[in-house]
Each structure stands twice: as structure tokens, then as C-alpha cells.
N, CA, C, O and CB atoms as a CASP TS submission, in Angstrom:
PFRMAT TS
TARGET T0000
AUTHOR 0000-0000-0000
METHOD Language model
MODEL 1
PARENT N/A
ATOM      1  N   UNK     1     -18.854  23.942  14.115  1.00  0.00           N
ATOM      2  CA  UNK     1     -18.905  22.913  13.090  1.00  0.00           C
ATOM      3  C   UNK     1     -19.160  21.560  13.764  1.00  0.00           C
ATOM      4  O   UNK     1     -18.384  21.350  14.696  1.00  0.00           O
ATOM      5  CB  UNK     1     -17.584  22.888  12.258  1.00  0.00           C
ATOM      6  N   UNK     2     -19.889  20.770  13.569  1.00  0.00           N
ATOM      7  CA  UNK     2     -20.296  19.648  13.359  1.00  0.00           C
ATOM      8  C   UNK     2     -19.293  18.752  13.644  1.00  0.00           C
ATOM      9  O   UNK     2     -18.287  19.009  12.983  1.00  0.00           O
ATOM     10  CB  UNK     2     -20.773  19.551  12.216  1.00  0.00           C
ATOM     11  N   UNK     3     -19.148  17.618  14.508  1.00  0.00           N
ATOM     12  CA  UNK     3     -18.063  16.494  14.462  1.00  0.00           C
ATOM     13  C   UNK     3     -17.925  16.178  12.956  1.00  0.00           C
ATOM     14  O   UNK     3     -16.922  16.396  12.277  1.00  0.00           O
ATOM     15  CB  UNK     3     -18.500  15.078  15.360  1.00  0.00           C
ATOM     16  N   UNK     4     -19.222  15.566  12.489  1.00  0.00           N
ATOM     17  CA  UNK     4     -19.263  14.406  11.488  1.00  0.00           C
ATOM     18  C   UNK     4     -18.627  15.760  10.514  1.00  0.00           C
ATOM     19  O   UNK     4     -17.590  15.362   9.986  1.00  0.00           O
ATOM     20  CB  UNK     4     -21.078  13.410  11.049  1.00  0.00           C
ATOM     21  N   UNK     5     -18.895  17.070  10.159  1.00  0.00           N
ATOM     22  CA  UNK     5     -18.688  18.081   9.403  1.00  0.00           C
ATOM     23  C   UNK     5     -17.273  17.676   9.402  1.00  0.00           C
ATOM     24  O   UNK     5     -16.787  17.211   8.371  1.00  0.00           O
ATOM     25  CB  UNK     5     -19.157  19.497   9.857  1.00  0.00           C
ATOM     26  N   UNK     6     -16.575  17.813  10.464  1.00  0.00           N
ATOM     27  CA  UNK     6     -15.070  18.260  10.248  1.00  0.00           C
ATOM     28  C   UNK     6     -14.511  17.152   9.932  1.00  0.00           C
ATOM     29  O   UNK     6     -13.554  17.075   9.160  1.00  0.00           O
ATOM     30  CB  UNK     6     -14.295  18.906  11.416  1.00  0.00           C
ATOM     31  N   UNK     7     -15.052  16.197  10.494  1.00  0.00           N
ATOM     32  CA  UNK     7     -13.963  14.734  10.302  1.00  0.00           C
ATOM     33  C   UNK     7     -14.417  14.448   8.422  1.00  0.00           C
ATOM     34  O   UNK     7     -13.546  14.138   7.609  1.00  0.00           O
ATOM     35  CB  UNK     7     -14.671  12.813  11.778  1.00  0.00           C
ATOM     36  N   UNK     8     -15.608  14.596   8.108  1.00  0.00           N
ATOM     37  CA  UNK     8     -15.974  14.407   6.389  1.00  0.00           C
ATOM     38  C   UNK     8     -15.111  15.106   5.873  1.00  0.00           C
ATOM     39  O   UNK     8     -14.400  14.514   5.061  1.00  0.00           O
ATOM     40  CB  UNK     8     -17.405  14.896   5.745  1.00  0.00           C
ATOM     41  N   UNK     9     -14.808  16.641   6.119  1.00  0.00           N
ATOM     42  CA  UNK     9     -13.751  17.379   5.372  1.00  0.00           C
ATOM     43  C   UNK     9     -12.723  17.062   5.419  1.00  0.00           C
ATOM     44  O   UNK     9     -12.091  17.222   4.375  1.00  0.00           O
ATOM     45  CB  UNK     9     -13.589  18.447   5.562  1.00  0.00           C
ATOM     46  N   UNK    10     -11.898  16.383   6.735  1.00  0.00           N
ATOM     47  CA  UNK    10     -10.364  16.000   7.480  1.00  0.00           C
ATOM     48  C   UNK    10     -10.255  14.948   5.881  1.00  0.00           C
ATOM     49  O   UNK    10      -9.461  15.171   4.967  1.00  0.00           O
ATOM     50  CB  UNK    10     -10.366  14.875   9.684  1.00  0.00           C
ATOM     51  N   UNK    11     -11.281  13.820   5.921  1.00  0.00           N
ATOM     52  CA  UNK    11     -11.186  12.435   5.063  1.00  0.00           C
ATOM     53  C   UNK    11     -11.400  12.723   3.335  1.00  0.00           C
ATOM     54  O   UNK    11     -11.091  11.861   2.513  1.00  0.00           O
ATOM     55  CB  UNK    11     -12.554  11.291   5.667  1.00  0.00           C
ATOM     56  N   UNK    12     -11.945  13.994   2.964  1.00  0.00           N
ATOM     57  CA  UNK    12     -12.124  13.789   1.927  1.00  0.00           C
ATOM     58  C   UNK    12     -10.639  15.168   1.520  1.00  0.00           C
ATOM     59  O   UNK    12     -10.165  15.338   0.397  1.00  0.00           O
ATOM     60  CB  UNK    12     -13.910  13.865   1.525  1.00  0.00           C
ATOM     61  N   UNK    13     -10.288  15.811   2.590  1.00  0.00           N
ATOM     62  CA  UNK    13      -8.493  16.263   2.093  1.00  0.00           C
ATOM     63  C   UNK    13      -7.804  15.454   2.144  1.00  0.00           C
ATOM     64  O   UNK    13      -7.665  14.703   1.179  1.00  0.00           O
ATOM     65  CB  UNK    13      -7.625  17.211   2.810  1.00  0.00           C
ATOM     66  N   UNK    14      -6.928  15.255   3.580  1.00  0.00           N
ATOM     67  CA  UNK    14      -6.325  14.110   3.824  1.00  0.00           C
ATOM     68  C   UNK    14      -6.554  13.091   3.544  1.00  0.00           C
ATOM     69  O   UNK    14      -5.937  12.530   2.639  1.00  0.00           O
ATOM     70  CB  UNK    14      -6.190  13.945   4.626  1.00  0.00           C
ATOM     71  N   UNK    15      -7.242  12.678   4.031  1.00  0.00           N
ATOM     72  CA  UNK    15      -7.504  11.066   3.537  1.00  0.00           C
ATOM     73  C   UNK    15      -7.168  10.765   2.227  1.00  0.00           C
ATOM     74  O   UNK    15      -6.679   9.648   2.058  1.00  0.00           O
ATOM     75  CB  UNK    15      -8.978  10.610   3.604  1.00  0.00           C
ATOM     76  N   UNK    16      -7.331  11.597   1.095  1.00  0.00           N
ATOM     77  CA  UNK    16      -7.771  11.303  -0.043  1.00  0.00           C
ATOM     78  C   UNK    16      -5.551  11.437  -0.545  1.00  0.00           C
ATOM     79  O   UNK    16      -4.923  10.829  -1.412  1.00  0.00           O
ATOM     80  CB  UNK    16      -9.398  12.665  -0.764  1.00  0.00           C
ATOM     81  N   UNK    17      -5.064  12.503   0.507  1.00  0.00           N
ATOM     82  CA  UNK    17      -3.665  12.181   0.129  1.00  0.00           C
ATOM     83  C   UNK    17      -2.941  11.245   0.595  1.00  0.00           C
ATOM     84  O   UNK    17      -2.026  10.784  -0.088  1.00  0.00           O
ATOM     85  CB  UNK    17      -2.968  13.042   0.290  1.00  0.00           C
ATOM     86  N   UNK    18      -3.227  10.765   1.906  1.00  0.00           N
ATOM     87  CA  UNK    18      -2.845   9.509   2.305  1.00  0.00           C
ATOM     88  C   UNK    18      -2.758   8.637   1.705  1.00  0.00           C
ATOM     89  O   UNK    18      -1.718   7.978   1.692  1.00  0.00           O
ATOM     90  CB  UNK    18      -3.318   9.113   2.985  1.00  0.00           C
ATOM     91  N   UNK    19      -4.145   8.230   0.777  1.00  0.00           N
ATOM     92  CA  UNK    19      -4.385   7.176   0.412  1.00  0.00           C
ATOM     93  C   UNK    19      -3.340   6.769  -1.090  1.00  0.00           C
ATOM     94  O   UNK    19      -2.856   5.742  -1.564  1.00  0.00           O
ATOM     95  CB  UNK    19      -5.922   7.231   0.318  1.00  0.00           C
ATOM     96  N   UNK    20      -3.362   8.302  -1.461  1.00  0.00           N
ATOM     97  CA  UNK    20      -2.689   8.664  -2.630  1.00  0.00           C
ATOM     98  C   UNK    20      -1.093   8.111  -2.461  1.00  0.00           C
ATOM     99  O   UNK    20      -0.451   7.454  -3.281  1.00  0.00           O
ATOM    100  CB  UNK    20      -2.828  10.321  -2.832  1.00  0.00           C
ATOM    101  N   UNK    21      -0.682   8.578  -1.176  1.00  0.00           N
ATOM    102  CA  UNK    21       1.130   8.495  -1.263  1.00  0.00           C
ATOM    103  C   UNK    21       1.083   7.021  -1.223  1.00  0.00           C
ATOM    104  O   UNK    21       1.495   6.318  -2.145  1.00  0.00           O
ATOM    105  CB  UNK    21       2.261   9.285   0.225  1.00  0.00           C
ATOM    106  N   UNK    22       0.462   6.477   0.102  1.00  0.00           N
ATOM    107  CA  UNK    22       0.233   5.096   0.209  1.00  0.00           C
ATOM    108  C   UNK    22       0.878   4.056  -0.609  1.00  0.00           C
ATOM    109  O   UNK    22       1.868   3.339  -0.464  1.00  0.00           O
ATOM    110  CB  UNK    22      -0.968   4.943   0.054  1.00  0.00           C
ATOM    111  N   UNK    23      -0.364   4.279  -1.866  1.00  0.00           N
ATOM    112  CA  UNK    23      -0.671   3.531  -3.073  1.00  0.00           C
ATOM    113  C   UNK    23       0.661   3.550  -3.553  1.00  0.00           C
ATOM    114  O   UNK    23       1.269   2.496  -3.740  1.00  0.00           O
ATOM    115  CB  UNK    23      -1.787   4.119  -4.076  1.00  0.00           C
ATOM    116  N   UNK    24       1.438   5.254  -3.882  1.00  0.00           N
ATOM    117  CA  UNK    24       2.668   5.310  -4.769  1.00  0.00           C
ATOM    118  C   UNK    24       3.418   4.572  -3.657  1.00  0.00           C
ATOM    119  O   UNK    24       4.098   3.736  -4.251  1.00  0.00           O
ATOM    120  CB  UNK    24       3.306   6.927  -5.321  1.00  0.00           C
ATOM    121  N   UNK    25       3.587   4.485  -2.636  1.00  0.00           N
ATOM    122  CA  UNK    25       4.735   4.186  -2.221  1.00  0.00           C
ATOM    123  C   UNK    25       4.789   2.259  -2.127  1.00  0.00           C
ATOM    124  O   UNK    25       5.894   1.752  -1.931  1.00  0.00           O
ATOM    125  CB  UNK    25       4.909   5.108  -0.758  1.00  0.00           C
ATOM    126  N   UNK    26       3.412   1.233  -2.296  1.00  0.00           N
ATOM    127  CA  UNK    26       3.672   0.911  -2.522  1.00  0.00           C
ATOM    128  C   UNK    26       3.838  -0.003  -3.903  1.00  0.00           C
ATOM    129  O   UNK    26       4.101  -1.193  -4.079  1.00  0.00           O
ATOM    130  CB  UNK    26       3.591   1.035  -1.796  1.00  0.00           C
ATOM    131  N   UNK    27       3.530   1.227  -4.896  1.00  0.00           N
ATOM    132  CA  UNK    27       4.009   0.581  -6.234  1.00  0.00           C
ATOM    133  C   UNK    27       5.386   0.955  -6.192  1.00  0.00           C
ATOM    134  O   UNK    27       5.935   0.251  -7.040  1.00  0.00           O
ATOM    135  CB  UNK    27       3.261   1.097  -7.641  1.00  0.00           C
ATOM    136  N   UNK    28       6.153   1.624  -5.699  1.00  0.00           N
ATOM    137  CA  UNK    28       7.284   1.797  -5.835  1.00  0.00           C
ATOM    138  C   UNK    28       8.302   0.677  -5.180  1.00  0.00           C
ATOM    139  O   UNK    28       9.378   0.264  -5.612  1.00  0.00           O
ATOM    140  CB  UNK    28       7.399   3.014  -5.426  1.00  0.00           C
ATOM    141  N   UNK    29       7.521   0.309  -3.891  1.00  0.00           N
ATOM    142  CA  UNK    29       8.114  -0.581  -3.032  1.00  0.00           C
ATOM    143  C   UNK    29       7.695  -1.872  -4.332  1.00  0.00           C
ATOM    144  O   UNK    29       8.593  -2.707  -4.439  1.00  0.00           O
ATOM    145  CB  UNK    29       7.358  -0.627  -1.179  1.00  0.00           C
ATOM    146  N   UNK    30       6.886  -2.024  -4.960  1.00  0.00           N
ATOM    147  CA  UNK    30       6.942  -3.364  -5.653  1.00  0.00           C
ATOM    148  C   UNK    30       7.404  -3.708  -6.693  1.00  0.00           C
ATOM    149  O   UNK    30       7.429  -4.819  -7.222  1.00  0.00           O
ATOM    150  CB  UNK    30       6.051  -3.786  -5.834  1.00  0.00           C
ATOM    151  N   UNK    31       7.999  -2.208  -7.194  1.00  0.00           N
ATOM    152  CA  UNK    31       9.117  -2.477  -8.650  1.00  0.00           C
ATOM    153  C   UNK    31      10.604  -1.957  -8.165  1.00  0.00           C
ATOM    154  O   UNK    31      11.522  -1.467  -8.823  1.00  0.00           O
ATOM    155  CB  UNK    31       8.582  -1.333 -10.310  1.00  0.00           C
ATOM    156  N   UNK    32      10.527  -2.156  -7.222  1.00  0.00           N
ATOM    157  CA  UNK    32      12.003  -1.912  -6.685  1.00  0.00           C
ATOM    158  C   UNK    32      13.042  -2.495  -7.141  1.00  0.00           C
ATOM    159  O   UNK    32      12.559  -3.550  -7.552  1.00  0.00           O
ATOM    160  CB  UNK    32      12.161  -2.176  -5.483  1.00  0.00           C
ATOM    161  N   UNK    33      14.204  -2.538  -7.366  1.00  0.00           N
ATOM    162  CA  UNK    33      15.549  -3.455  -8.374  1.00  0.00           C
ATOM    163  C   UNK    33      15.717  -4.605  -7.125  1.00  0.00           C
ATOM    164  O   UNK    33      16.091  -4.347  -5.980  1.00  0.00           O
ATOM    165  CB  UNK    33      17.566  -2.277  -8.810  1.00  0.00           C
ATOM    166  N   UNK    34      15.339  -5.939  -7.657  1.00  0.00           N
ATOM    167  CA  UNK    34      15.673  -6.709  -6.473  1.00  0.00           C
ATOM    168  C   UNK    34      14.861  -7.523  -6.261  1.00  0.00           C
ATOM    169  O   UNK    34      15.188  -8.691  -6.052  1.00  0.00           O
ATOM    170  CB  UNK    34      15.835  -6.103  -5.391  1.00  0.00           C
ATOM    171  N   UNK    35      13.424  -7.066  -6.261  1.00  0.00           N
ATOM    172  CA  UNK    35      12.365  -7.416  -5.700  1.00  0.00           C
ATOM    173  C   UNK    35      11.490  -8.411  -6.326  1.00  0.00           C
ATOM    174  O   UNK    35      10.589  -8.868  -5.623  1.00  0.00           O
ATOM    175  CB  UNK    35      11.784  -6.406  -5.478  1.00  0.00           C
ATOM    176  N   UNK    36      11.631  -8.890  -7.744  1.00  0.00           N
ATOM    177  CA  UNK    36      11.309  -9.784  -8.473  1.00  0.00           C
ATOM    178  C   UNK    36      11.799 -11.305  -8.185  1.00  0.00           C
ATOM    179  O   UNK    36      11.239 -12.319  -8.602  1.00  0.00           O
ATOM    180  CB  UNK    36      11.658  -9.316  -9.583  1.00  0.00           C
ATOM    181  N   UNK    37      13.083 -11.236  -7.299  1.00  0.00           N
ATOM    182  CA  UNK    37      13.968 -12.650  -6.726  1.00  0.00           C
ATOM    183  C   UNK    37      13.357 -12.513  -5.970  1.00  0.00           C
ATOM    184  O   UNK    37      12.462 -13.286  -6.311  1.00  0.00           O
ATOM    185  CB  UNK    37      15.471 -12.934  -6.376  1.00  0.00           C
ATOM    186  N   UNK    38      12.911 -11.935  -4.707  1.00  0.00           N
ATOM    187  CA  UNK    38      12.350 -12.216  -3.428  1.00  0.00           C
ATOM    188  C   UNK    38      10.721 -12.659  -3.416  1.00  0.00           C
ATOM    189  O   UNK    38      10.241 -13.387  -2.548  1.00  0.00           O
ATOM    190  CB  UNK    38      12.585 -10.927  -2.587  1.00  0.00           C
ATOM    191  N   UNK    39       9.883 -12.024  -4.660  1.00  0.00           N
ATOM    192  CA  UNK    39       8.667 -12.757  -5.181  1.00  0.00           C
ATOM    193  C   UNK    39       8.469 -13.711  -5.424  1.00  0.00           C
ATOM    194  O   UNK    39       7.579 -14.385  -4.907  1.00  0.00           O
ATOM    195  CB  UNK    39       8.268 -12.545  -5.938  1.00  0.00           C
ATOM    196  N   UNK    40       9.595 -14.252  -6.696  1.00  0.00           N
ATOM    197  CA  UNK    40       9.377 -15.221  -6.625  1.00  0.00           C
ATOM    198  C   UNK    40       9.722 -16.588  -5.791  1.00  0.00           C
ATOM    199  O   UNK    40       9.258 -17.726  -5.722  1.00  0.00           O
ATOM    200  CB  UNK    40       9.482 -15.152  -7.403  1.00  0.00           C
ATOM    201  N   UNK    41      10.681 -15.924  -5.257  1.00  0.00           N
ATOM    202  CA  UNK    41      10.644 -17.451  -3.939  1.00  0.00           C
ATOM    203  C   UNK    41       9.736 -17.103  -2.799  1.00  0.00           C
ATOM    204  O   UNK    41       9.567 -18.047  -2.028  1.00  0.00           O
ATOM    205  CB  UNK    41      12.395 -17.834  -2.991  1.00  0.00           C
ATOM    206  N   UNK    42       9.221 -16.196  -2.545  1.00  0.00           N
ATOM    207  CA  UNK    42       7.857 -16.472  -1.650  1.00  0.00           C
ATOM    208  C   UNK    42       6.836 -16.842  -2.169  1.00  0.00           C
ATOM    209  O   UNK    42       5.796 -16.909  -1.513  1.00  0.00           O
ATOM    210  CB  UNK    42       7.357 -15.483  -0.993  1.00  0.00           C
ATOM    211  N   UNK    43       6.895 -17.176  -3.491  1.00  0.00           N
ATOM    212  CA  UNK    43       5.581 -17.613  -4.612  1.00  0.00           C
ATOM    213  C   UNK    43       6.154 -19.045  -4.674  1.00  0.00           C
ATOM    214  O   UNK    43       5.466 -19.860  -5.288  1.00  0.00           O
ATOM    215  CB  UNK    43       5.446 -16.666  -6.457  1.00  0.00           C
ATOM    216  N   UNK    44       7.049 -19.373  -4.252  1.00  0.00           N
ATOM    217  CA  UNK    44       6.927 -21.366  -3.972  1.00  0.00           C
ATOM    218  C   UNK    44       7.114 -21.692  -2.694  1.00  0.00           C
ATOM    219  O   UNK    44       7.478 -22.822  -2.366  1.00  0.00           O
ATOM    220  CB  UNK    44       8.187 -22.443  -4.744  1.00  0.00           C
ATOM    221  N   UNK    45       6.892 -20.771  -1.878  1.00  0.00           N
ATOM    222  CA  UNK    45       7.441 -20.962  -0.374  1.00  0.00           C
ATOM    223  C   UNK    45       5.524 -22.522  -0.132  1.00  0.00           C
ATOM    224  O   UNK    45       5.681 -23.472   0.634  1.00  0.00           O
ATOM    225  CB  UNK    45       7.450 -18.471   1.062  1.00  0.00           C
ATOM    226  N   UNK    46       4.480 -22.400  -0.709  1.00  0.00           N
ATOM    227  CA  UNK    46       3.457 -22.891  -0.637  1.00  0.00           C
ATOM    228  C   UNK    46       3.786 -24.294  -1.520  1.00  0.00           C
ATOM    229  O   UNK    46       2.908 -25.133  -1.322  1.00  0.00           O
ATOM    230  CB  UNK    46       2.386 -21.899  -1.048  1.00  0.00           C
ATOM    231  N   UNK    47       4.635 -24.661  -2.267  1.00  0.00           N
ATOM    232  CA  UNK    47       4.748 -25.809  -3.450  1.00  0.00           C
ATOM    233  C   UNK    47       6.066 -26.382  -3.053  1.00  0.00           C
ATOM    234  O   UNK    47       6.552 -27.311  -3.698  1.00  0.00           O
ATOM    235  CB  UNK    47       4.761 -25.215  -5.181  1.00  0.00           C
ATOM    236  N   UNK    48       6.788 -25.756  -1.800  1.00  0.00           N
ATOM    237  CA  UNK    48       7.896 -27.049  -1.381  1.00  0.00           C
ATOM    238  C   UNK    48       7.627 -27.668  -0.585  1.00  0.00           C
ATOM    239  O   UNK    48       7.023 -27.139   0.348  1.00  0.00           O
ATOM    240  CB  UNK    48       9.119 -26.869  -0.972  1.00  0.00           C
ATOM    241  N   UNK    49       8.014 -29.518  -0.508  1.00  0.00           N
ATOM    242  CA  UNK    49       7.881 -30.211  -0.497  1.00  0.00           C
ATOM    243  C   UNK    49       9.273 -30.808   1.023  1.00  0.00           C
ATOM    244  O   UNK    49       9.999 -31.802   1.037  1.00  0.00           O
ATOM    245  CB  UNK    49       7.662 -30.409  -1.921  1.00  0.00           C
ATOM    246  N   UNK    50       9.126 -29.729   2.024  1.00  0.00           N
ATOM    247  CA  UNK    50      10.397 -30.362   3.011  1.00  0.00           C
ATOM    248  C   UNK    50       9.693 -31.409   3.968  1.00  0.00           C
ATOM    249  O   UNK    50      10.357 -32.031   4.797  1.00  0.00           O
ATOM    250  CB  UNK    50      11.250 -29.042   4.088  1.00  0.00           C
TER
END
């Protein structure tokens, strides 16, 4: 088999679950209980004035 053969097949299995958990893990990481206080003060960390 072919380099480019095996690595196209490796990326379009894997890859394609990687990309998958990835994603869930970080929508999960971004609705986490908590995580809405820590947004928004890194969302004025740019608009204070020290």
C-alpha cells in the first residue's frame, strides 16, 4: 500500500474521530457550571483601565 494510501485512510478514520471527540470535549469544556464567571471577566480583561 501506498504511503499517501494509508495515511488518506489513517485521516479519513481517525482523524475524522479525533476531530469529533475534540469538538465534544470542547463544547463541554465551554458549558461547564462555572465557566460563564470566568468568560466574562476575561471579556473585560481588554476594557480595564489600570
Amino acid at each position: 500500500m501506498e504511503t499517501y494510501t494509508a495515511m488518506r485512510h489513517m485521516a479519513d478514520s481517525w482523524g475524522l474521530l479525533c476531530m469529533a471527540l475534540f469538538f465534544v470535549g470542547a463544547v463541554i469544556f465551554a458549558f461547564r457550571p462555572g465557566s460563564r464567571a470566568l468568560a466574562d471577566e476575561a471579556a473585560q480583561i481588554p476594557l480595564k483601565d489600570d
